[in-house]
C-alpha positions in Angstrom: -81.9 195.1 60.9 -79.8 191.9 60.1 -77.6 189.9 62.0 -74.8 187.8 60.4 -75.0 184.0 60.8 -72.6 182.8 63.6 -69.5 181.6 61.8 -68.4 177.7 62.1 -66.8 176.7 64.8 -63.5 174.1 65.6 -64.2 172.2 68.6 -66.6 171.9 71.5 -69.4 173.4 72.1 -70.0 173.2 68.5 -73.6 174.9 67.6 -75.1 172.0 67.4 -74.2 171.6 71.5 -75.8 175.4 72.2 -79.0 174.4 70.0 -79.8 171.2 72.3 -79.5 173.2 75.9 -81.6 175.9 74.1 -84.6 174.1 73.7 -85.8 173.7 76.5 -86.4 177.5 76.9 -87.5 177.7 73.2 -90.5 175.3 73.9 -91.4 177.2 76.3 -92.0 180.3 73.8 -93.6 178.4 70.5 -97.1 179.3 72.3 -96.0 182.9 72.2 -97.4 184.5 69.0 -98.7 181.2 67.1 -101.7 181.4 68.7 -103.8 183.3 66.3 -102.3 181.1 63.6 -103.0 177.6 65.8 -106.5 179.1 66.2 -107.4 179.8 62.7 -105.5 176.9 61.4 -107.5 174.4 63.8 -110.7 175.4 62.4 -109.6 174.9 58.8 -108.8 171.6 59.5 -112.1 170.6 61.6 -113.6 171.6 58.8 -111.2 169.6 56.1 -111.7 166.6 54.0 -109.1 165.5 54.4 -105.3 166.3 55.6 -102.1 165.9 54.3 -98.4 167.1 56.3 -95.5 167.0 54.2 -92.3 167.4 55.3 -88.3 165.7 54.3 -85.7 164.8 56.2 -86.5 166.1 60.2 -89.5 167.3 58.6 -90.7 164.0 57.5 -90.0 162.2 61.4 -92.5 165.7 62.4 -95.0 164.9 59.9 -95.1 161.2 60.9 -95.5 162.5 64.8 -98.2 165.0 64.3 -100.4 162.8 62.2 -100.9 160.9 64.9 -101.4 163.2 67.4 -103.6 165.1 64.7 -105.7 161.7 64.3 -106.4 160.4 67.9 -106.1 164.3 69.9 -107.2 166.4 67.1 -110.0 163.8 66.6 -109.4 163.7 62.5 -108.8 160.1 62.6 -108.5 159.0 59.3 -108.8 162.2 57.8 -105.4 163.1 58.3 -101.6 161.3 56.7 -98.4 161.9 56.4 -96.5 162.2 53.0 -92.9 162.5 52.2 -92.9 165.7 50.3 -91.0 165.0 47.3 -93.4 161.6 46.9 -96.5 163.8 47.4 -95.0 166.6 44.8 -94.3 164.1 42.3 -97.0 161.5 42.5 -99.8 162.1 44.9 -103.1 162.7 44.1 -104.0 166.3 42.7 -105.0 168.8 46.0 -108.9 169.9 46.0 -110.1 172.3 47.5 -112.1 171.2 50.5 -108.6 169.5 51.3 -105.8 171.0 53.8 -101.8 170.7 53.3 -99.5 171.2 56.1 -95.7 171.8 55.1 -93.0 171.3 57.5 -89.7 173.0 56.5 -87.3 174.7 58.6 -85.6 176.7 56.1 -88.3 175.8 52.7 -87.4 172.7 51.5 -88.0 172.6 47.9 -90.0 169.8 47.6 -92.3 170.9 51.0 -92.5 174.4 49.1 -93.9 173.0 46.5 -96.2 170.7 47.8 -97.9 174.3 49.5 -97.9 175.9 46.7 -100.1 173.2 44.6 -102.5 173.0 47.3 -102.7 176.7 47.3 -103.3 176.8 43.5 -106.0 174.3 43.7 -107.6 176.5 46.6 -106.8 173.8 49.6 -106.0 175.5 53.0 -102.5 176.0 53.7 -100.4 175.7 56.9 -97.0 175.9 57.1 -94.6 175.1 60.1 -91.4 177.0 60.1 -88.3 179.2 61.4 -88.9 182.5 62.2 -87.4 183.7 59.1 -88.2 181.2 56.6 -89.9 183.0 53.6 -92.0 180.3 53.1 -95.8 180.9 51.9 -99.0 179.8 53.3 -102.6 180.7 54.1 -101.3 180.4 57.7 -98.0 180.2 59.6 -96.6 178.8 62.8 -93.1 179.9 63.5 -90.5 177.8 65.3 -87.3 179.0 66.2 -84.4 181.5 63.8 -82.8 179.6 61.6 -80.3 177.0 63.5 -76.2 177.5 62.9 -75.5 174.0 63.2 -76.8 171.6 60.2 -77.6 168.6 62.5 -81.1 170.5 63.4 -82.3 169.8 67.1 -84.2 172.6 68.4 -85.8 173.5 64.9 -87.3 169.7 65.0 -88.3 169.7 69.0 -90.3 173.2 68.3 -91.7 171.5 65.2 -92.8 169.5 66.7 -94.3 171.2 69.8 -95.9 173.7 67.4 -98.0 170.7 66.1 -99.2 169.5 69.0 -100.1 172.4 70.0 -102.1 172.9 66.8 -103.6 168.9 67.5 -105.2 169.5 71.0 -106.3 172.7 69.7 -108.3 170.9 66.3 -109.6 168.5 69.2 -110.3 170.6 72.0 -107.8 168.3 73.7 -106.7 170.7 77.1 -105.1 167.9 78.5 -102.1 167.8 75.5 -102.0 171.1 75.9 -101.0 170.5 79.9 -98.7 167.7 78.9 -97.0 169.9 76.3 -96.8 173.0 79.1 -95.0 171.0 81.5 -92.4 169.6 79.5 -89.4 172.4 79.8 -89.1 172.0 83.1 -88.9 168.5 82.5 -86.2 168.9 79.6 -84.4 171.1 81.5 -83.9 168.3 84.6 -83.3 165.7 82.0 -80.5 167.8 80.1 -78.8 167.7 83.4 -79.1 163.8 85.0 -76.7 161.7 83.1 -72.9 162.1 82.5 -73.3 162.3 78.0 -69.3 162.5 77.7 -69.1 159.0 79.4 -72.3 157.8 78.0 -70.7 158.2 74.7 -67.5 157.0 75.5 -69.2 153.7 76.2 -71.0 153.1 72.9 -68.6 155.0 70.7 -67.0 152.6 68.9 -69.7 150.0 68.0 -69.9 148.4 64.2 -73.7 149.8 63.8 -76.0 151.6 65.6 -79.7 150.9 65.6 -82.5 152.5 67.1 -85.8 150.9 67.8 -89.6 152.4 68.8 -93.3 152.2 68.1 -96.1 154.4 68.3 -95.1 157.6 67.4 -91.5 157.2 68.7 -91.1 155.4 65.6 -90.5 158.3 64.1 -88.4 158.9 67.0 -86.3 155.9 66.3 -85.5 157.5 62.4 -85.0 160.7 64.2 -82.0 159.7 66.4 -80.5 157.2 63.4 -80.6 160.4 61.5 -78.9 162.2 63.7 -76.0 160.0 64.9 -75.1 159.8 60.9 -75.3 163.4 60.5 -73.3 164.4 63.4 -70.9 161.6 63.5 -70.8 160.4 59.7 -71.8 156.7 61.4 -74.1 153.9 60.1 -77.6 153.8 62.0 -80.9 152.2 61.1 -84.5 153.2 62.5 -86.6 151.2 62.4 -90.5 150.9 64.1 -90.5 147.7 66.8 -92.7 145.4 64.9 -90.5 145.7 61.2 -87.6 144.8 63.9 -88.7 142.0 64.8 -89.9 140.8 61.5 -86.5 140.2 59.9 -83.6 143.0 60.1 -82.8 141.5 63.5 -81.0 139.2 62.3 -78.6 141.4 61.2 -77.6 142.7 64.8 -74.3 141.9 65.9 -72.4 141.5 69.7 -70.5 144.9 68.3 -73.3 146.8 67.8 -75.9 148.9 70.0 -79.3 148.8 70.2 -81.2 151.6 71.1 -84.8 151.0 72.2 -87.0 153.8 72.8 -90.0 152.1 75.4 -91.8 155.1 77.6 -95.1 153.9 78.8 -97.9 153.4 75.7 -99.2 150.8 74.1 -95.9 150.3 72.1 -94.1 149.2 75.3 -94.6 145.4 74.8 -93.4 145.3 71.1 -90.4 147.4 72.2 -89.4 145.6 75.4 -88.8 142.3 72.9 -87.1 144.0 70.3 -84.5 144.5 73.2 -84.9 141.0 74.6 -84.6 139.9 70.6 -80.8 142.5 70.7 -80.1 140.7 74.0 -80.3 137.2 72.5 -78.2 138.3 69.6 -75.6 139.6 72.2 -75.6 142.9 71.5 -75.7 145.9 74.3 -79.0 147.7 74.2 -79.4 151.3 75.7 -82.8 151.9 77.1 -85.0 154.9 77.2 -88.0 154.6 79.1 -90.2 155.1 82.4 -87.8 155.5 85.4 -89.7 152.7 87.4 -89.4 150.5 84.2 -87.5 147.5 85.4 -88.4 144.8 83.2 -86.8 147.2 80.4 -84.0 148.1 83.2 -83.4 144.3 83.3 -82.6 143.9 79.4 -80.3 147.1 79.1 -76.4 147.8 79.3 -77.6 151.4 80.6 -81.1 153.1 80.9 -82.0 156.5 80.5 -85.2 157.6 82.2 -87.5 159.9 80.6 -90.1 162.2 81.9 -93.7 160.8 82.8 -95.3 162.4 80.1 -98.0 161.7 78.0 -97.4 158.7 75.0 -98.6 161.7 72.6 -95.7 164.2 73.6 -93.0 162.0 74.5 -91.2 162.3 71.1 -90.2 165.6 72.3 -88.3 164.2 75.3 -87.3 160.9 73.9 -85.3 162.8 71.7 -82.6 164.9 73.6 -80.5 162.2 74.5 -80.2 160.7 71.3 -79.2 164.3 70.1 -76.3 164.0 72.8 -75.4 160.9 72.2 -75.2 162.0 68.7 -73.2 165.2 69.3 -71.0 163.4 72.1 -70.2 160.7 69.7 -68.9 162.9 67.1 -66.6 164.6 68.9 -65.3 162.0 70.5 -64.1 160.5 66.8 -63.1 164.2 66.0 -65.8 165.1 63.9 -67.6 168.6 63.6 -71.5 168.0 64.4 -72.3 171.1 62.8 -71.8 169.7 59.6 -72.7 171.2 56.0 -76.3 172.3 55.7 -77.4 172.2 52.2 -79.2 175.4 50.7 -82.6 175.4 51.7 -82.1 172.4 53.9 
């Protein structure tokens, strides 16, 4: 049996808003039924050359996540990279077959399909990461979420992205990612529910840019929520990873704009913390996200948001949710639908 997309709707709770407050309850199921997948597609890439994850868009900001994780908790180190898929389609190096692709699409991007497909043809391993009824083809599949109704993806990216780490501690028999990774709904869950995002919006609505700021792998965080803040609310935002910051486009921030600096505990804390010192001195507002004890970054920020005490590895996952609000808050507060208009095969 079918069921009919839900049709568009005209004002809040947009889909976008139902898809956020979904996911903490959706990471708590991505375990559920991937495991024989995670399983055999951990041992394909222990035994890989080397590994490539391709992905566009969302995709892309997944890809840049789970290499890392893939490379330090999966123990593939330098074994594994990240590739925009239309730059890997159109002029990477020909797949072997002792290598391994992993495509991230959430409804089978073009260019991701693609990519799978020419591994598969040159007998590489296969692994693709995608919605529940994606008809995407691969050697092996780990299944997200149905397809989302809203075209500003949230809880198709935070599944994503907790399918690959999943997939990462199991490559590296890393059990304590796995913990880190099993305790983060409940954390979501509280964090969805701590600040006031109507009135944290109507504070940094109206700002001339928007930039957003991390390291580590919340640089890929940092393109995440600039991504989403244009999709939702049609707005200009830059993300950008802490140490490019600092080497030049800062001299572009101005007192009407917002900073953003994603600084949770890691080794990218430092670099972070004076990219915000750095927005300071140019006299812009900077909203922090970071530990809740932080208050060095406390000290450099117009407002904080404190995140979860989770591991460096997994805090993407949580880093991300507010910027989604903020995103979705934003828009409607300039009248815009969030929702937006997904392409086909977005």
């Amino acid at each position: 049996m079918t069921t009919a997309a839900p049709g568009p709707r005209a004002g809040h709770p947009y889909h976008m808003h139902d898809a956020i407050y979904a996911q903490p309850g959706a990471l708590r199921l991505v375990g559920r039924g991937n495991q024989p997948a995670i399983s055999a597609s951990a041992a394909a890439l222990r035994k890989a050359s080397h590994v490539v994850l391709a992905g566009s868009g969302s995709s892309w900001h997944a890809a840049l996540i789970a290499a890392m994780q893939l490379a330090r908790a999966g123990r593939l180190g330098a074994r594994v990279r990240p590739a925009m898929a239309a730059e890997l389609t159109d002029y990477g190096a020909p797949p072997d077959s002792g290598a391994a692709t992993v495509g991230i699409t959430h409804r089978g991007t073009p260019s991701v399909t693609a990519s799978l497909a020419a591994a598969r043809a040159a007998g590489a391993t296969t692994i693709a990461v995608t919605s529940k009824a994606s008809p995407v083809a691969a050697d092996h599949v780990l299944h997200t979420v149905d397809a989302e109704a809203s075209g500003t993806h949230t809880v198709s990216y935070t599944t994503a992205l907790a399918a690959l780490t999943l997939l990462a501690a199991a490559t590296g028999d890393d059990d304590e990612l796995a913990r880190a990774l099993d305790a983060l709904p409940d954390q979501l869950a509280f964090l969805l529910g701590q600040e006031s995002w109507e009135q944290l919006a109507e504070r940094f609505d109206a700002r001339r840019h928007y930039w957003f700021v991390g390291g580590g792998p919340n640089h890929a965080t940092a393109l995440e929520g600039a991504l989403k803040l244009t999709e939702a609310a049609g707005l200009p935002a830059v993300g950008l990873d802490a140490e490019q910051f600092l080497h030049g486009p800062w001299s572009g921030v101005a007192r009407e704009d917002l900073v953003v600096v994603l600084a949770p505990a890691g080794a990218a804390r430092s670099r972070c913390l004076h990219a915000a010192r750095v927005a300071r001195g140019r006299g812009a507002d900077v909203l922090a996200l970071g530990a809740e004890d932080d208050r060095e970054l406390a000290g450099l920020a117009a407002e904080t948001i404190a995140l979860p005490p989770v591991a460096e590895l997994v805090s993407p996952i949580a880093a991300v949710l507010p910027l989604q609000l903020l995103a979705y808050h934003i828009a409607v507060r300039r009248g815009r639908n969030p929702d937006g208009q997904p392409l086909p095969l977005s």
